[in-house]
C-alpha positions in Angstrom: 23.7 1.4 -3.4 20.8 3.3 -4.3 19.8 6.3 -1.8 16.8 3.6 -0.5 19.5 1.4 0.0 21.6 3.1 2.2 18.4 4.5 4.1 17.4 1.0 4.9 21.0 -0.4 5.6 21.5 2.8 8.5 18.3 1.3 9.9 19.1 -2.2 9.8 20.1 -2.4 13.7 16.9 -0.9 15.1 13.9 -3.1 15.9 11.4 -1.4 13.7 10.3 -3.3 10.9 11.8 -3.5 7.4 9.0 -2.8 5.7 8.0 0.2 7.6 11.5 1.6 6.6 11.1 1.2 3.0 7.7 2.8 2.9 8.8 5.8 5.1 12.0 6.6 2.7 9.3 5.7 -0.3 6.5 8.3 1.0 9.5 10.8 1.8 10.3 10.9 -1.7 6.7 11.3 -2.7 6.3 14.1 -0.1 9.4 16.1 -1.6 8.6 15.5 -5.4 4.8 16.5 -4.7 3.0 16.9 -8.4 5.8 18.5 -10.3 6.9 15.3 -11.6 4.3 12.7 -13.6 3.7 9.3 -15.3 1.5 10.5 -19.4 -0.7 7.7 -19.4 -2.1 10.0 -22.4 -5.6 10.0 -21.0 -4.4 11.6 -17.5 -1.5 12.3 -16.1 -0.3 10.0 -13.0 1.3 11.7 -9.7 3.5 9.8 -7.5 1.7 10.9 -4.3 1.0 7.8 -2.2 -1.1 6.6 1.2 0.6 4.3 3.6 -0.2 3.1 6.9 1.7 1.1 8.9 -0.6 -1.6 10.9 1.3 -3.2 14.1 0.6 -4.6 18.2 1.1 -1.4 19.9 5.6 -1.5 21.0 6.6 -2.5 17.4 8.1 1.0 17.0 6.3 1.9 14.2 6.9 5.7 15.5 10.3 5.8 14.7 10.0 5.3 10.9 7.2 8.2 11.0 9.0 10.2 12.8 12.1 9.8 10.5 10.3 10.5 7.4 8.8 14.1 8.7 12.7 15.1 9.5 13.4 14.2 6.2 10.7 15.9 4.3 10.9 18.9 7.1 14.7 19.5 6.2 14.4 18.9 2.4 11.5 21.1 1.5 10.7 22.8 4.7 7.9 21.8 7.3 4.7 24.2 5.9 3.2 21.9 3.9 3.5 19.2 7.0 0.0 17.9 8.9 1.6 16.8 12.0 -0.5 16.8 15.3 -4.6 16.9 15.9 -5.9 17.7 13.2 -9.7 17.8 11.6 -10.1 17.1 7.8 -12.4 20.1 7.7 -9.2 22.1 9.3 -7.1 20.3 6.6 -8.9 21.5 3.7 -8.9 25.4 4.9 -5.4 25.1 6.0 -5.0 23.5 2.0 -7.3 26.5 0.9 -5.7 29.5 2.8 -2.9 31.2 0.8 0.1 33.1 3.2 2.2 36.2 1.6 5.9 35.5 2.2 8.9 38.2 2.5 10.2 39.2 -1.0 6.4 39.3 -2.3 5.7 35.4 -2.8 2.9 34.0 -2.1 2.6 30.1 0.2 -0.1 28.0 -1.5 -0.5 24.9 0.8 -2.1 22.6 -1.6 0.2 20.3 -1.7 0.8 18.6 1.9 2.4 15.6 3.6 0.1 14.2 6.4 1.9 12.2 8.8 0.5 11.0 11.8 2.4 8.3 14.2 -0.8 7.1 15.6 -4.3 7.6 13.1 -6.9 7.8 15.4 -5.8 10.0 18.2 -4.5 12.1 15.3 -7.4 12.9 13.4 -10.8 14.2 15.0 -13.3 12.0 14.5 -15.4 12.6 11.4 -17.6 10.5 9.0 -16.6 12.3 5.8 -13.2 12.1 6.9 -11.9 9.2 4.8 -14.6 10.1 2.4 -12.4 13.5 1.4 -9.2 11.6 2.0 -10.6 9.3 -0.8 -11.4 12.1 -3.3 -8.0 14.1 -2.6 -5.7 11.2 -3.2 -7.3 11.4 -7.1 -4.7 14.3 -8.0 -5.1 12.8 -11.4 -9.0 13.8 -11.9 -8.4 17.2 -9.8 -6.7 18.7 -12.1 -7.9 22.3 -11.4 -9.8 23.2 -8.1 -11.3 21.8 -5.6 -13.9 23.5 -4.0 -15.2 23.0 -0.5 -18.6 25.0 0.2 -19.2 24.5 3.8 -22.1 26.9 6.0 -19.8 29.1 7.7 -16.9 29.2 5.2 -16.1 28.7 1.2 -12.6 28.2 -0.1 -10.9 26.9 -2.8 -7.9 24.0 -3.3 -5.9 24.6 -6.5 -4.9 21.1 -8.0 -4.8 19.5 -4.8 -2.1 16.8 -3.7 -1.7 14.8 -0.7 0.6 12.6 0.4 -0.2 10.4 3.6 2.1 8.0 5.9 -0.2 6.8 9.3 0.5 3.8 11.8 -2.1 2.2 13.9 -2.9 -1.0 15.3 -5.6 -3.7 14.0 -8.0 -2.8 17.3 -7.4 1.1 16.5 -8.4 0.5 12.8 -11.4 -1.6 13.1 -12.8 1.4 15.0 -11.7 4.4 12.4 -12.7 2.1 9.1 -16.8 2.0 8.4 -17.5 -0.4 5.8 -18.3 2.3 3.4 -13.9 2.9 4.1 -13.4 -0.8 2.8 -15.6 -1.0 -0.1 -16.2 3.2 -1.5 -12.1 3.5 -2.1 -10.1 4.3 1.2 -9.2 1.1 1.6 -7.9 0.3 -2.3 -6.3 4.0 -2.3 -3.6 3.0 0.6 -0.7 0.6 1.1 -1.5 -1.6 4.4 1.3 -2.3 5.7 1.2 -5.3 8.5 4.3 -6.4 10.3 4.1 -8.7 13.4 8.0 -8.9 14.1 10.7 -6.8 14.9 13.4 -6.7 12.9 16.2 -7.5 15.6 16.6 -6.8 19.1 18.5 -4.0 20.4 17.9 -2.3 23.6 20.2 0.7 22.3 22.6 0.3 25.4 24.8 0.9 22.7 25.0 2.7 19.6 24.3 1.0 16.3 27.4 0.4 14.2 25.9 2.0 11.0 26.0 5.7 11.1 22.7 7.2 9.4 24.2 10.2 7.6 21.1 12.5 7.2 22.5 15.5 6.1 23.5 13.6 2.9 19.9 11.9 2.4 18.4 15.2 2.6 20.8 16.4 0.3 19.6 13.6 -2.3 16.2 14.7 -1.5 16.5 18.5 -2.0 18.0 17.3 -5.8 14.6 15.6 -6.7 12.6 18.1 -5.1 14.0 20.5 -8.2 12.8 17.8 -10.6 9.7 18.5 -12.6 7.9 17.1 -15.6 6.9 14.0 -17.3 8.7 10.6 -16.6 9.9 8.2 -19.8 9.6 4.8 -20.4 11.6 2.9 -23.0 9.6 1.4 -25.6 10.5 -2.3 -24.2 9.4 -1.5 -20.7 6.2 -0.1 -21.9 5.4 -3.7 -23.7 7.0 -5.1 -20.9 4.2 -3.8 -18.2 1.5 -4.0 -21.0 2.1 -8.0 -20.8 1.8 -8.2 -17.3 -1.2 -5.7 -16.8 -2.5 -7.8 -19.5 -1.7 -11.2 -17.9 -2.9 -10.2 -14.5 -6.3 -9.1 -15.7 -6.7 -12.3 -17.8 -5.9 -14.0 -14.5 -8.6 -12.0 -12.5 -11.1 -12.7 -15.2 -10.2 -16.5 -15.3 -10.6 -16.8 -11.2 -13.1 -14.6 -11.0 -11.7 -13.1 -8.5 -14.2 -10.8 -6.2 -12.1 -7.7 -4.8 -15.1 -5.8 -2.6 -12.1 -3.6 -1.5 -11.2 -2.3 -5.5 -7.6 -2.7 -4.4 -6.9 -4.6 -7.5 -8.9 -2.4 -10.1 -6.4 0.2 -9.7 -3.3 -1.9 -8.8 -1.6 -0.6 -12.4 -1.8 2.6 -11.1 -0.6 1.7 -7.4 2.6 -0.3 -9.3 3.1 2.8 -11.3 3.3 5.4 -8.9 5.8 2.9 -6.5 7.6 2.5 -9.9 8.0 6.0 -10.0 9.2 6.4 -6.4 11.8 3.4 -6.4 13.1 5.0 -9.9 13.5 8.3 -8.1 15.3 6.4 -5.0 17.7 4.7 -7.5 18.6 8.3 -9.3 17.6 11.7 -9.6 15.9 11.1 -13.0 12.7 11.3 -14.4 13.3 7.9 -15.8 11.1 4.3 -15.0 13.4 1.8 -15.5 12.5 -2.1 -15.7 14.1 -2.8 -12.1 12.4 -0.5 -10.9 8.8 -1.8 -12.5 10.2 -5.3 -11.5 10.4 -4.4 -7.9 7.2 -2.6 -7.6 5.5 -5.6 -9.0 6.7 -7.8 -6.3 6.3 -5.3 -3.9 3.0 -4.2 -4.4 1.6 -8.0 -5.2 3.1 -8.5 -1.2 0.4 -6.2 0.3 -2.4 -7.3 -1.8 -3.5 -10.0 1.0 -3.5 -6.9 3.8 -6.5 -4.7 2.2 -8.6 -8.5 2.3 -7.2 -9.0 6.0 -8.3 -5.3 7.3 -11.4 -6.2 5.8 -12.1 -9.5 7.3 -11.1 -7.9 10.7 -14.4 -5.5 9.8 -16.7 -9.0 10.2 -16.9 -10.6 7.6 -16.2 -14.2 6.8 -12.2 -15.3 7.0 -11.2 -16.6 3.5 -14.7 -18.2 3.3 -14.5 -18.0 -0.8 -10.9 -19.3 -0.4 -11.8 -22.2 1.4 -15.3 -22.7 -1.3 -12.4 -22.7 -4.2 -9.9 -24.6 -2.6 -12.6 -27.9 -2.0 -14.1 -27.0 -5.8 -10.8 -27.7 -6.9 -9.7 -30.7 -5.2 -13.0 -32.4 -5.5 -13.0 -31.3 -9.6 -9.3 -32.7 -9.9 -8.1 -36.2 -10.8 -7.2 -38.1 -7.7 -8.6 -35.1 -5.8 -5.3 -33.5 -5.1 -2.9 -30.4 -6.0 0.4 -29.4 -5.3 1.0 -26.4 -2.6 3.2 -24.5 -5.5 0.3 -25.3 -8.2 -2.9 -23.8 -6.3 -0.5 -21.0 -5.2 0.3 -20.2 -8.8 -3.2 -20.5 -9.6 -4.9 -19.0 -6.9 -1.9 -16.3 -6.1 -4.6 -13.4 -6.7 -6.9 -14.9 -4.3 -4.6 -15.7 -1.4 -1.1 -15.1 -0.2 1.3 -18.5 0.3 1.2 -18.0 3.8 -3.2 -17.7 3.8 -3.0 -20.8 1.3 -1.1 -22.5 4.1 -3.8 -21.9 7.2 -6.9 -22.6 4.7 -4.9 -26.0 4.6 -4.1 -26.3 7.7 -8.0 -25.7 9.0 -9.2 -28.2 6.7 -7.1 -30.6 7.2 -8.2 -30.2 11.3 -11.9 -30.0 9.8 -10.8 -33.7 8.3 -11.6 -32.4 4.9 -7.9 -32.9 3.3 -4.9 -34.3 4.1 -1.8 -32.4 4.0 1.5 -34.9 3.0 4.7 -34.9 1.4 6.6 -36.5 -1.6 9.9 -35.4 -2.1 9.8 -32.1 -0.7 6.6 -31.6 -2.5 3.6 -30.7 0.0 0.4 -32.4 -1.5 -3.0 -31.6 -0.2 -5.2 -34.4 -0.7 -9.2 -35.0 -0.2 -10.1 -38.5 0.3 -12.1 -39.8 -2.1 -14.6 -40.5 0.1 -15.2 -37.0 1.7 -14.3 -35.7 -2.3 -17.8 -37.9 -2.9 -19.3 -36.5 0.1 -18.4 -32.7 -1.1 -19.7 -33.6 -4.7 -23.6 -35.0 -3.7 -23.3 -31.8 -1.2 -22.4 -29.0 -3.7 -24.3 -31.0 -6.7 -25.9 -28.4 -9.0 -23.2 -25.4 -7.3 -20.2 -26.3 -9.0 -17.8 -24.1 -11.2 
């Protein structure tokens, strides 16, 4: 069991989500490695430091993974480099900029910090540049010297800033703090949304949980990769083997011409990377990528593609109106005017999650547009031929 593992298995009793979990113990890690460790993509050099933030009905408990992942960074590396509280990003970047003599002559350099905030909003004072600076810190790649921040009353400089972030909020708490500039300038393709709508069990906590959550020993682990530094290695066969699939899932992009007004998926290589790093680092205190590790940050990254287009929607914009546009372009283009559910999935995956696929169905087939059947456990959805006809004479001249 990898230290991950046995993080999420401690955890498995209590009601908050999985997934919220796995990306505290994942942000953890970033938090305690900070920029001494790197991915030499030979043009820059990639940092591990990741956004997250969890998005959940207010009573999900997303407070308790939070709240975990500050003890665990605050006893592995110490809590001075932890934005906890109200803060102001303007109060952020002097805090970053303000260096503090220590006893024995050192001197305490704050540019590399671990915000985490249980709740965003009340968290951070409200500010239109806020997200804006946000945006340009998490570039720890491109900042490779300082930043400077030249403000009326005050001037200060951030050597080689790095930030690692891990917020919660709730969709009516986030449609307030985005502005479209959030969704479309590079907040928005910069963080890991993580939604969750279910608990994970039910326990009241009348009693304790059966698994023990032995923290002294996960901070233990912790302390050993904070004392890692330098570059990370990739076998020779791993490096073809993620030059295939960046190479497949651009072709596939270009093919579908997929529109992504977020940007999430022009850097999603890096996003895959940087997880890649942090899972490798979970399974052992190495500065190695392996291909399980690659493997499951693939997976686990293509999961939360769908929740950067869902946090926009929420923002006003038309639900999975391109979705629907290509799902009746292809039925009405197709012989018999029908696909398989696994077929426009695999087509379409970029476009739509299986579960988004499911309720475009699902409102076209109440709009009477396509029928939705079954044929030996295959789900078929089918467009008449006469409402296929009907689609064709009223999208003549528009078609792909």
């Amino acid at each position: 069991m990898t230290w991950l593992d046995d993080l999420l298995q401690a955890h498995r009793e209590l009601e908050s989500p999985y997934l919220f979990w796995k990306w505290a113990g994942l942000t953890s890690i970033a938090a305690v490695v900070q920029d001494k460790v790197y991915l030499d993509k030979f043009r820059y050099q990639l940092y591990p430091s990741i956004y997250a933030m969890f998005c959940a009905d207010s009573g999900l408990k997303k407070g308790p993974p939070v709240a975990l992942a500050r003890k665990l960074v605050s006893k592995a590396i110490g809590d001075k480099s932890i934005i906890g509280g109200r803060s102001s990003i303007q109060g952020i970047l002097k805090f970053m900029g303000t260096s503090e003599s220590q006893p024995g002559g050192k001197i305490f350099s704050p540019s590399n910090i671990f915000i985490c905030w249980s709740e965003l909003t009340s968290a951070i004072v409200s500010d239109p540049v806020a997200t804006d600076i946000l945006t340009d810190l998490y570039d720890r790649h491109y900042n490779t010297e300082q930043w400077r921040s030249l403000l009326k009353m005050e001037t200060f400089a951030i050597k080689a800033p790095t930030v690692t972030m891990l917020t919660a909020t709730n969709d009516a708490h986030i449609n307030g703090f985005l502005a479209s500039k959030d969704l479309k300038g590079g907040f928005l393709a910069r963080t890991f949304i993580i939604y969750e709508s279910k608990r994970q069990t039910i326990n009241s906590l009348m009693f304790p949980p059966e698994d023990n959550f032995d923290i002294d020993k996960s901070v233990c682990y912790l302390k050993e990769l904070s004392k890692l530094s330098g570059p990370f290695e990739m076998s020779l066969q791993d490096r073809f083997f993620f030059k295939d699939w960046y190479e497949n899932f651009t072709h596939d992009r270009d093919i579908q011409e997929v529109k992504d007004s977020t940007g999430t998926l022009n850097r999603f290589d890096d996003s895959i990377l940087k997880v890649a790093m942090l899972i490798s680092l979970a399974h052992a205190p190495e500065l190695v990528i392996t291909r399980s590790a690659l493997e499951e940050a693939i997976i686990t990254c293509e999961k939360l593609v769908g929740n950067a287009r869902r946090t926009s929607m929420q923002k006003g914009e038309n639900a999975f109106a391109e979705q629907k546009s290509i799902f009746i372009t292809e039925l009405i283009n197709r012989d018999g005017n029908m696909i398989t559910r696994q077929m426009l999935n695999k087509k379409y995956y970029l476009l739509a999650s299986a579960e988004e696929w499911d309720l475009i169905a699902r409102q076209l087939e109440i709009a009477g547009i396509i029928r939705i059947e079954t044929m030996s456990n295959t789900v078929i959805f089918v467009m008449p031929e006469k409402v296929a006809g009907e689609w064709k004479k009223h999208l003549e001249g528009k078609l792909r």
